[in-house]
GUDOMI-358185 format. One record per atom (N, C-alpha, C): x, y, z; residue number from 0. Coordinates in Angstrom, 3 decimals. Each point is the difference from the previous one (the first is absolute). Layout:
[site [X; Y; Z]; NUM]
...
//
This chain:
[site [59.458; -57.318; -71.319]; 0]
[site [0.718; -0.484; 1.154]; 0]
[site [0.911; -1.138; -0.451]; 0]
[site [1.555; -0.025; 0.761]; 1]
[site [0.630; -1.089; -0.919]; 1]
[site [-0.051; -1.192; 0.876]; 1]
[site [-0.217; -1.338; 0.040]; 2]
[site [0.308; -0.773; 0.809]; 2]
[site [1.170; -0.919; -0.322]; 2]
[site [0.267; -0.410; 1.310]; 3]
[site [1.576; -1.052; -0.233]; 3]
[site [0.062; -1.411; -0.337]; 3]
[site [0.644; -0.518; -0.668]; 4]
[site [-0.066; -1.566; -0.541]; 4]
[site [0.810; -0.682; 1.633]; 4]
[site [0.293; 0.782; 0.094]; 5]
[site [1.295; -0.517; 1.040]; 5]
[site [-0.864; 0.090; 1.438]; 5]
[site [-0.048; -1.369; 0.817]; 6]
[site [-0.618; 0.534; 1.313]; 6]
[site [0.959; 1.161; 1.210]; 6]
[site [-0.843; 0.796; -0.010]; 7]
[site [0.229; 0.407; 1.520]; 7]
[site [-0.507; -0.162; 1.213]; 7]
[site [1.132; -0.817; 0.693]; 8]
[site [-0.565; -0.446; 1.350]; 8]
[site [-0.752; -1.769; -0.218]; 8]
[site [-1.141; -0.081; 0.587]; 9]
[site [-0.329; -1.282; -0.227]; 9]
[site [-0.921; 0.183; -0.681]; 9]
[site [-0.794; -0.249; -1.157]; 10]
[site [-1.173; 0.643; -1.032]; 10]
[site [-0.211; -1.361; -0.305]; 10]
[site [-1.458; -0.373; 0.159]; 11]
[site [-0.498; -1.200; -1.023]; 11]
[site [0.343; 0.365; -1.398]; 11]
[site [-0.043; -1.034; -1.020]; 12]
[site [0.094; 0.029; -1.468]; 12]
[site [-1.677; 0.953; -0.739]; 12]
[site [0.926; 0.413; -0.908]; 13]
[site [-1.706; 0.941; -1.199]; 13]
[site [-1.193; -1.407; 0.116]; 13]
[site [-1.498; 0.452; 0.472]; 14]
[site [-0.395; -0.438; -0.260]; 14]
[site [-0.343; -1.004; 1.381]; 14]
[site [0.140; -0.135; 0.704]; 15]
[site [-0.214; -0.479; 1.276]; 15]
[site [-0.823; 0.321; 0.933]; 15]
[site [-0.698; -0.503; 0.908]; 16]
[site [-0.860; 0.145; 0.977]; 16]
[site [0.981; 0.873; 1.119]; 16]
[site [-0.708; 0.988; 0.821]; 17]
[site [1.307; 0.099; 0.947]; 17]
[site [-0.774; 1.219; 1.146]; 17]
[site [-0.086; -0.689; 1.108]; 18]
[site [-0.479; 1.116; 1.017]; 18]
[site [1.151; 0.650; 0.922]; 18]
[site [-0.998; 2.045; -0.209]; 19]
[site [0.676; 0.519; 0.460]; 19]
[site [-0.663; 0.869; 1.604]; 19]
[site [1.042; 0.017; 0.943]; 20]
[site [-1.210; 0.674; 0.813]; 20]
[site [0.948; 1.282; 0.205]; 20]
[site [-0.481; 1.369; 0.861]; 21]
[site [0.183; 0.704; 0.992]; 21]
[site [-0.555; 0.638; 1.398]; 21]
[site [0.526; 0.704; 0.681]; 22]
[site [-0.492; 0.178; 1.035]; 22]
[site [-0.432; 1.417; 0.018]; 22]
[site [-1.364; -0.071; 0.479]; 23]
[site [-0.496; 1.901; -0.349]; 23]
[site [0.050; 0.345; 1.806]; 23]
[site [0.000; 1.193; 0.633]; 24]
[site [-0.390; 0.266; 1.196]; 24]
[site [-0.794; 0.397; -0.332]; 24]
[site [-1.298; 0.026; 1.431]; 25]
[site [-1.329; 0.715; -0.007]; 25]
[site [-0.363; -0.011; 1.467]; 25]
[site [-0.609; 0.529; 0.217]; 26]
[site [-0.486; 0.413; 1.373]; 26]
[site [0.110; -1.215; 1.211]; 26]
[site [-0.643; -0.804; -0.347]; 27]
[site [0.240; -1.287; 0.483]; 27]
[site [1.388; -1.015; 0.114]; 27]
[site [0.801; 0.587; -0.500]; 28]
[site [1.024; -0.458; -0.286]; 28]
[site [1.003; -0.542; -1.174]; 28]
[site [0.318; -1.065; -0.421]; 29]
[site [0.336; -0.345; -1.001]; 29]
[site [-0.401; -0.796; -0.583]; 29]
[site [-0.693; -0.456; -1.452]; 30]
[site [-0.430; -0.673; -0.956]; 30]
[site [0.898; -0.401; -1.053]; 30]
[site [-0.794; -1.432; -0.818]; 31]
[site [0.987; -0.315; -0.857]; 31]
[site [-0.802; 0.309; -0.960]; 31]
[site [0.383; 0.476; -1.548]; 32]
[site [-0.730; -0.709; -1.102]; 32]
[site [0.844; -0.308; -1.183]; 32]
[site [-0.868; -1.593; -0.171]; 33]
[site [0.254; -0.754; -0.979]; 33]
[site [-0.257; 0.440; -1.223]; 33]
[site [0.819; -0.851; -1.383]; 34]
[site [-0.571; 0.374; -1.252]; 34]
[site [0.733; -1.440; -0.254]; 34]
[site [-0.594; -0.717; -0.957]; 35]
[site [-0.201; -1.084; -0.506]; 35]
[site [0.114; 0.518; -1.687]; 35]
[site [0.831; -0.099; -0.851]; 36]
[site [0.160; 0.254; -1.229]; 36]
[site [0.973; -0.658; -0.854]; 36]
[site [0.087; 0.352; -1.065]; 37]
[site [0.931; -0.799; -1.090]; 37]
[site [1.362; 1.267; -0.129]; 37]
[site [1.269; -0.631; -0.110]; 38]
[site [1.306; 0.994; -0.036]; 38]
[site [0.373; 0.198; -1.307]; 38]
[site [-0.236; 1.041; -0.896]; 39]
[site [0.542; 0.481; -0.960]; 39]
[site [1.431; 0.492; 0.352]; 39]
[site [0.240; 0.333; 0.600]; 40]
[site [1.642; 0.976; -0.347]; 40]
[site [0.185; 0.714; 1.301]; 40]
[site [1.210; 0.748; -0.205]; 41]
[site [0.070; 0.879; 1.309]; 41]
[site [1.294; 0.946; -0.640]; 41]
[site [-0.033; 1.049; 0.496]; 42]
[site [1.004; 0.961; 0.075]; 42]
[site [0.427; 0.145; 1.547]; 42]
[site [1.167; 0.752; 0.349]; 43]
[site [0.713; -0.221; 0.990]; 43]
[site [-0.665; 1.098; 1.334]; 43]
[site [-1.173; 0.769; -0.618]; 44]
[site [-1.148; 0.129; 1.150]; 44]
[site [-1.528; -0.439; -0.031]; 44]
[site [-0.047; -0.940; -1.048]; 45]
[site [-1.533; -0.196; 0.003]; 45]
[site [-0.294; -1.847; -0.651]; 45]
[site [-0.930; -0.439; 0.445]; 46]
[site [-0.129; -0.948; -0.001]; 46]
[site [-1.460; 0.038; -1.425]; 46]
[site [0.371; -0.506; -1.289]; 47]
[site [-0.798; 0.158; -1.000]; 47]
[site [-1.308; -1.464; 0.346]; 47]
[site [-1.299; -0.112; -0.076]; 48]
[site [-0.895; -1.055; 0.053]; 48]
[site [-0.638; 0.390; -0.505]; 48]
[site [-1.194; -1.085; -0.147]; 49]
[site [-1.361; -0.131; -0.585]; 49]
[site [-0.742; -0.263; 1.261]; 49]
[site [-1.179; 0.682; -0.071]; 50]
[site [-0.509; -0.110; 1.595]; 50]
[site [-1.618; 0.014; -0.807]; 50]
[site [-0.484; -0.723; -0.255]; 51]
[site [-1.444; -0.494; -0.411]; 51]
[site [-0.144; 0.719; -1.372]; 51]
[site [0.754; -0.368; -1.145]; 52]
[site [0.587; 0.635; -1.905]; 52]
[site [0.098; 1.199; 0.419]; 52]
[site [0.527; 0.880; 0.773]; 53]
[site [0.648; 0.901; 0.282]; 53]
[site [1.048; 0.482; 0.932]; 53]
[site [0.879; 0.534; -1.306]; 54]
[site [1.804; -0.088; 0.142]; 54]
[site [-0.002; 1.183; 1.277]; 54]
[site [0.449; -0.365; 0.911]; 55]
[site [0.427; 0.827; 1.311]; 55]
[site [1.767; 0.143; 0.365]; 55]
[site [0.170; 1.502; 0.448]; 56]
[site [1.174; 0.039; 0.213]; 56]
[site [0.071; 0.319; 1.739]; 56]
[site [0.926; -0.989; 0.604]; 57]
[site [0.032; -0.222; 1.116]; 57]
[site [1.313; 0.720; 0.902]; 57]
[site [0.042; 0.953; 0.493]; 58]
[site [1.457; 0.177; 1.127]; 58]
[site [0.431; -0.761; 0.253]; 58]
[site [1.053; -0.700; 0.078]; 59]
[site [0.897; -1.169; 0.238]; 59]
[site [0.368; 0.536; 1.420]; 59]
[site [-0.195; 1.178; 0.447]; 60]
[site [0.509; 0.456; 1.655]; 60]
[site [-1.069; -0.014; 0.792]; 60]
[site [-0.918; -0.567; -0.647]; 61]
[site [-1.544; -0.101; 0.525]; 61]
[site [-0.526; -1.089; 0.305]; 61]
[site [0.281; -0.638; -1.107]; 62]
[site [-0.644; -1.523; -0.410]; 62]
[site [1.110; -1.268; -0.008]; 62]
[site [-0.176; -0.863; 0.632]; 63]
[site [0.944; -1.241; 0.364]; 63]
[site [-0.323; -1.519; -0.674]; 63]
[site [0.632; -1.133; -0.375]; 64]
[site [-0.670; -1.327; 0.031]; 64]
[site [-0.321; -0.220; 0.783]; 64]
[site [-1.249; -0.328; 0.290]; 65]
[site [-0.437; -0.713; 1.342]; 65]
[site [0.499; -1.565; -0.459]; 65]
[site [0.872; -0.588; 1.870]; 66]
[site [0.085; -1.369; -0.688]; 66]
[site [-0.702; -0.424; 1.141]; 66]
[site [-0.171; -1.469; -0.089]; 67]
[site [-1.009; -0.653; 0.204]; 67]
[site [0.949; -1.152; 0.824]; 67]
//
């Protein structure tokens, strides 16, 4: 997978703390979930992390910064 040196969009720096959430539907309605991880990289659909020493690849049309 190649990732970009160059940010797209607003991206914390390699190596950073950085929460992401989305919204799932379910019967009840709508939910959020969080992920709390470190930002390796990203390509221009996926958001590259470390999510507890394992490298996860994230939908970027899925998954958002949560800001605070």
């Amino acid at each position: 997978m190649t990732t970009f040196e160059a940010p797209i969009g607003n991206v914390p720096k390699a190596g950073q703390d950085v929460h992401l959430v989305r919204w799932i539907r379910s019967a009840d309605g709508w939910t959020s979930q969080t992920l709390l991880c470190t930002y390796l990289g990203c390509t221009p659909d996926h958001w590259i992390v470390d999510s507890r020493g394992e490298q996860v690849s994230l939908a970027r049309d899925e998954w958002s910064q949560f800001a605070f």
